[in-house]
C-alpha positions in Angstrom: -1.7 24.8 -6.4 -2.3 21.2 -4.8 -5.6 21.1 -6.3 -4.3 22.2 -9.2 -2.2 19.3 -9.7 -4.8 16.5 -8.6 -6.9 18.4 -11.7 -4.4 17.7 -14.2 -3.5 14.4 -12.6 -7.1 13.3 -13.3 -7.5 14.5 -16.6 -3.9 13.4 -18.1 -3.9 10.2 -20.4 -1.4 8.6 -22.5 -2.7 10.3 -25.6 -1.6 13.8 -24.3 1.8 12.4 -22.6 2.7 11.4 -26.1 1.6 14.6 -28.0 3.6 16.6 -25.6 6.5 14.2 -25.9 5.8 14.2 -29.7 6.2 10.5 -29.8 3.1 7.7 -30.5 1.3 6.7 -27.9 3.3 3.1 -28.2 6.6 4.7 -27.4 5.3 5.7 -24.0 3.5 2.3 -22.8 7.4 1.0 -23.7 8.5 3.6 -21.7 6.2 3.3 -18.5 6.8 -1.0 -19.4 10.6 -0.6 -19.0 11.5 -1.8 -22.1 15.2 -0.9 -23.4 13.6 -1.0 -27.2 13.5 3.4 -26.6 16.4 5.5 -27.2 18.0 7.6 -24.0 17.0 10.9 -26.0 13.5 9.5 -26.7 12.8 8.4 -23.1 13.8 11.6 -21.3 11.9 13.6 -23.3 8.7 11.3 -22.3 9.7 11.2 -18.7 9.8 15.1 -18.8 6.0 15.0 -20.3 5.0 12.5 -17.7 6.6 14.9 -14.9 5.1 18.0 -16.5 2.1 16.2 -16.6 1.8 14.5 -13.8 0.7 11.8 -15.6 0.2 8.5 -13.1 -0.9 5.5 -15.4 -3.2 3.2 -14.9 -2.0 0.1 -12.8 -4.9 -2.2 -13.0 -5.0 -1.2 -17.2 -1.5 -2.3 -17.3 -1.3 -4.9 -15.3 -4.5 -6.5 -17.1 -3.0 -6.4 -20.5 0.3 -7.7 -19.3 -1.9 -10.6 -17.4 -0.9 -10.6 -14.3 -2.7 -8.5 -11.0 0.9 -8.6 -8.8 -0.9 -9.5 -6.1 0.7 -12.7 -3.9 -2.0 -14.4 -1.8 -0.9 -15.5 1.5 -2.7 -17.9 3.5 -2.6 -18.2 7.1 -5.4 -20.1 9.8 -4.8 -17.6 12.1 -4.2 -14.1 12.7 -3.8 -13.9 16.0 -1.3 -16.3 16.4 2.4 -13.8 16.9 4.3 -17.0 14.5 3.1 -15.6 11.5 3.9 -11.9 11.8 7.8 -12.2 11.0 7.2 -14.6 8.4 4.5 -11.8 6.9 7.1 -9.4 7.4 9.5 -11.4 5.3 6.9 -11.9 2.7 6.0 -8.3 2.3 9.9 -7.0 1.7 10.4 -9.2 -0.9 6.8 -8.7 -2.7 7.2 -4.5 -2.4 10.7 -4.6 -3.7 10.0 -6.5 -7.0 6.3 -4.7 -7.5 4.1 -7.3 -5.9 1.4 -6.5 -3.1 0.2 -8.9 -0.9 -3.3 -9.9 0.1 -3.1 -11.6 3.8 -6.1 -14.5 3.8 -7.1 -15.7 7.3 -8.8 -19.2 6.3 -9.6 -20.5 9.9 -9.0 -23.7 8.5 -12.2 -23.6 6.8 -12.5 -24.7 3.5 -15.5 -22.8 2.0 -13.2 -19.8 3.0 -10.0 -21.1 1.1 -12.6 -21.5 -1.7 -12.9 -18.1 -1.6 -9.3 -17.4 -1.9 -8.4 -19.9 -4.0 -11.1 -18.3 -6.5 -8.9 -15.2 -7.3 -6.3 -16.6 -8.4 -8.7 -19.0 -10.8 -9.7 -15.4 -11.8 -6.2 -14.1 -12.3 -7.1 -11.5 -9.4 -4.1 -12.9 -7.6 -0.6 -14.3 -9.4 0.1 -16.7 -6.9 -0.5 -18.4 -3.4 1.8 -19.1 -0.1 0.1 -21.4 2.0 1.0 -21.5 5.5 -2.2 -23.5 6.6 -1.5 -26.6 8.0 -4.9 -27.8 7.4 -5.2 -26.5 4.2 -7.2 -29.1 1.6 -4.2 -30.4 0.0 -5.9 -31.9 -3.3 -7.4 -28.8 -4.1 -3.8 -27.0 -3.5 -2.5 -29.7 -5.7 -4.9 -28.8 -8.6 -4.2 -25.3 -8.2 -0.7 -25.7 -8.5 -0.9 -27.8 -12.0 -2.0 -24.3 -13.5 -0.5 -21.5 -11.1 1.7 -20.9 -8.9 1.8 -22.1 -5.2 4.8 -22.4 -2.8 4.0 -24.2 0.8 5.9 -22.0 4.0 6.5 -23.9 7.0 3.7 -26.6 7.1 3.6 -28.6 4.0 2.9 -32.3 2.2 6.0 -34.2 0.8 4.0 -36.1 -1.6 2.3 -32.8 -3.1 4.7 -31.8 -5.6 4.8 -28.6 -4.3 7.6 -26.6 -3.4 8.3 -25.9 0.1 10.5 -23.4 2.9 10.6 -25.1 6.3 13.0 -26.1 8.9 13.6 -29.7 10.2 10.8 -30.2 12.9 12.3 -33.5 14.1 16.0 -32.8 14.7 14.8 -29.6 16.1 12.3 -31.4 19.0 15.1 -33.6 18.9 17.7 -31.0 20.0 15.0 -28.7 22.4 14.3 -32.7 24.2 17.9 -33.8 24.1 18.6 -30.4 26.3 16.0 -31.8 28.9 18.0 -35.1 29.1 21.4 -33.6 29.6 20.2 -31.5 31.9 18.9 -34.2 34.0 15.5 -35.0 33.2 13.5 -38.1 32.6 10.3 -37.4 32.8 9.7 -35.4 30.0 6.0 -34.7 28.5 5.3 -33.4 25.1 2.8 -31.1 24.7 1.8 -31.6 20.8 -0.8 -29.8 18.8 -3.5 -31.6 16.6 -1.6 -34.8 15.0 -3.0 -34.3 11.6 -0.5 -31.4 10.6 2.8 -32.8 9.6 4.8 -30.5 11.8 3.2 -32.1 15.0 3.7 -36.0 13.9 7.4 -34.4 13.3 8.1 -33.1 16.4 6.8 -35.9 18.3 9.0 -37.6 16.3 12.0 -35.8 17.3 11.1 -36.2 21.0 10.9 -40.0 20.4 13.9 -40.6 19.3 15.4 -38.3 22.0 14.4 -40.6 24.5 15.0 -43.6 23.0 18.7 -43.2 22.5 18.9 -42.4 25.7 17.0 -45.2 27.3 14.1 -43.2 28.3 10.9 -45.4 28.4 8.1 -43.6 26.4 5.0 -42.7 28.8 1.8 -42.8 26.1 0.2 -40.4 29.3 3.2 -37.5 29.1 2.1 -36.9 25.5 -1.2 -34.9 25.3 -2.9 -33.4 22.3 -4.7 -29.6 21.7 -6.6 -29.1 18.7 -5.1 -25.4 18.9 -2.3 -23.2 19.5 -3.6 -20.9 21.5 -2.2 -19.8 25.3 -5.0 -21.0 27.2 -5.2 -24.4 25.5 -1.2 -24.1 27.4 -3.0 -23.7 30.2 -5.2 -26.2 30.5 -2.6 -28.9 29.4 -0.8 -28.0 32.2 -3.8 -28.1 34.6 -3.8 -32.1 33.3 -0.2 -32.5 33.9 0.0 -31.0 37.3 -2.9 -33.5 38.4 -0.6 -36.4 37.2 0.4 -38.7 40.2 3.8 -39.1 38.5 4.6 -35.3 37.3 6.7 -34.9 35.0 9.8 -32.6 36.0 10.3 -30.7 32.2 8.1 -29.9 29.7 8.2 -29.8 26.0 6.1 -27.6 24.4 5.5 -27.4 20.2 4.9 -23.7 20.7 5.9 -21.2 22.7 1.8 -20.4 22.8 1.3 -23.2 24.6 5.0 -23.0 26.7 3.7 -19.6 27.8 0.3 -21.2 28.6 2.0 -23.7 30.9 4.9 -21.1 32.3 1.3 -19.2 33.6 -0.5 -22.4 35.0 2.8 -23.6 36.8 3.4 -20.1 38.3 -0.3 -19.8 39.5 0.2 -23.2 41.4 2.7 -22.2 43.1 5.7 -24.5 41.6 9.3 -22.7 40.5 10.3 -22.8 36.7 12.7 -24.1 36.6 13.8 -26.0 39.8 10.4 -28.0 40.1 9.4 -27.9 36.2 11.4 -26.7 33.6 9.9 -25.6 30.0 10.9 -25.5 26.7 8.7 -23.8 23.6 9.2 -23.8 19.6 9.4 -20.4 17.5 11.0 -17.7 19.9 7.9 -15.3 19.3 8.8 -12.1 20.7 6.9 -12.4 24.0 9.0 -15.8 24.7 11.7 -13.5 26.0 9.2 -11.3 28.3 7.7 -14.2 30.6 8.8 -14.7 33.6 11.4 -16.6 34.0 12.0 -15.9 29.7 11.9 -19.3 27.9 13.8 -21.2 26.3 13.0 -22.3 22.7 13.5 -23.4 19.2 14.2 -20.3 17.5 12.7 -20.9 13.8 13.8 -18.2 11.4 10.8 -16.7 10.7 11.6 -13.7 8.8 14.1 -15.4 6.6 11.2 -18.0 5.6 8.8 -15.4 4.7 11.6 -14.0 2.4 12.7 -17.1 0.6 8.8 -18.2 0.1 8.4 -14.6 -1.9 11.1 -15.5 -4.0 10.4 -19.2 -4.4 6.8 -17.6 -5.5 8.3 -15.0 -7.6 10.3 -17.3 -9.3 8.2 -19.5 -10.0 5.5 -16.9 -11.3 8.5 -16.1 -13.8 8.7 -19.6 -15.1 11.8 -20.8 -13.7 12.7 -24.1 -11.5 11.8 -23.9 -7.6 14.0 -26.4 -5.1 12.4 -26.8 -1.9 14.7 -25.2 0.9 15.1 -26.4 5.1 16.4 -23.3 6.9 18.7 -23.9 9.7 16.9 -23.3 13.5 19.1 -22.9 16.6 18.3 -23.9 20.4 17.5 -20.7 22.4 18.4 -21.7 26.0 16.9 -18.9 28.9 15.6 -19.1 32.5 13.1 -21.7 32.3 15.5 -24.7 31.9 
């Protein structure tokens, strides 16, 4: 009997959905389109056919003559990194729910790669990009976005005319360093990812003006730089720090990648988070709450994001007016401070 039906399934086409309905084959394209032009009576009795049938139509037919693939790109450097997953999440809810699929692009940051990418939606493969590369060539994202539609998540450029979902890096360092002060520290590094992504000159920021308003001398040797995210490059940060002459008693970190990289090295040496150092990350990734002690952190709504950057994109694939939106964050404060 199942083979049966797969037979039928294969063979069905519009022409015999409408002879069995006894309508034109136009009156059941506005059917399967969900246009309100067909009478109740009229579009039972072609549902009926369709069922009797089991008529499935043809997406990729339809979706071609309607111009549009409902496919969202998203772009992300990295897909190892656990930041992105909620925000994919997000993404993916939204997209199912109003008939969208999603097409997840890992770039590495390479730009013959985002060529690639950025290809089908030139093609109409795709209907639409979210970037959530920080090093993503932003003039060519700005030419894209003069014809289709592109909406920036998290990381993005001011001055690119390109609507945006983030939070607001610098009063968030601001808040994670101005917990380190009140809780008696002073010597206070930062440990900041690549300074060419906007979120990292940001949060430097935010740890800046922490100190300063609280007559904290900035130390040019407590900030040090890693071109990546990743937990070793934590690690090895903290191997730098540790050999300092003056160590620093708390740490900031702009990730809880790199947090957890330093909780690791600090344990190793055989110093106490948080009585000899204490650390602070940025995201609340899941495994933030399984180190050991659990961090504390800048929780950055991640899910929420990915859901308001599918609708920002979906809007905007509609034709309508986007507004860039700044999510709240909130300072996550566990064992390790």
């Amino acid at each position: 009997m199942k083979s049966e039906k797969v037979r039928l399934r294969k063979m069905t086409n519009i022409q015999q959905v409408a002879k069995q309905a006894g309508v034109s084959v136009a009156t059941v394209s506005r059917v399967l389109n969900g246009q309100n032009t067909v009478s109740s009576k009229t579009r039972i009795k072609v549902e009926e056919a369709i069922k009797n049938l089991s008529y499935e139509p043809s997406m990729l037919g339809r979706n071609l003559r309607n111009s549009e693939s409902r496919i969202l790109l998203i772009l992300i450097p990295s897909i190892s990194n656990p930041f992105y997953l909620e925000i994919i999440k997000g993404i993916e809810t939204v997209a199912l729910s109003q008939n969208y699929n999603i097409l997840l692009c890992e770039t590495d940051s390479n730009p013959e790669k985002e060529n690639i990418y950025f290809d089908l939606v030139r093609k109409k493969m795709a209907d639409g990009i979210i970037s959530m590369d920080p090093a993503v060539n932003i003039e060519t994202l700005k030419e894209l976005a003069e014809k289709y539609s592109i909406i920036q998540c998290s990381e993005y450029n001011v001055d690119s005319g390109i609507p945006y979902v983030t939070i607001d890096n610098e009063e968030a360092s601001y808040r994670a360093v101005k917990h380190l002060i009140q809780i008696g520290h002073k010597k206070i590094a930062l440990m900041n990812s690549d300074d060419r992504f906007l979120y990292s000159r940001q949060r430097e920021m935010g740890y800046q003006r922490a100190l300063e308003e609280h007559g904290i001398a900035l130390n040019n040797d407590y900030i040090l730089y890693t071109k990546h995210l990743g937990f070793e490059h934590g690690q090895q940060a903290m191997k730098k720090i540790l050999a300092m002459h003056e160590r620093p008693t708390a740490i900031f970190a702009v990730s809880d990648l790199l947090a957890i990289g330093a909780l690791k090295e600090i344990n190793a040496s055989g110093l106490h988070v948080p009585n000899d150092i204490a650390v602070i990350g940025f995201d609340k990734i899941d495994f933030s709450n399984m180190t050991n002690p659990t961090l504390t952190t800048i929780a950055q709504p991640m899910y929420k994001m990915g859901t308001v950057a599918a609708e920002m994109l979906i809007d905007k694939i509609r034709g309508n007016d986007v507004d860039n939106v700044i999510l709240n964050h909130e300072l996550v404060i566990r064992e390790s401070t």
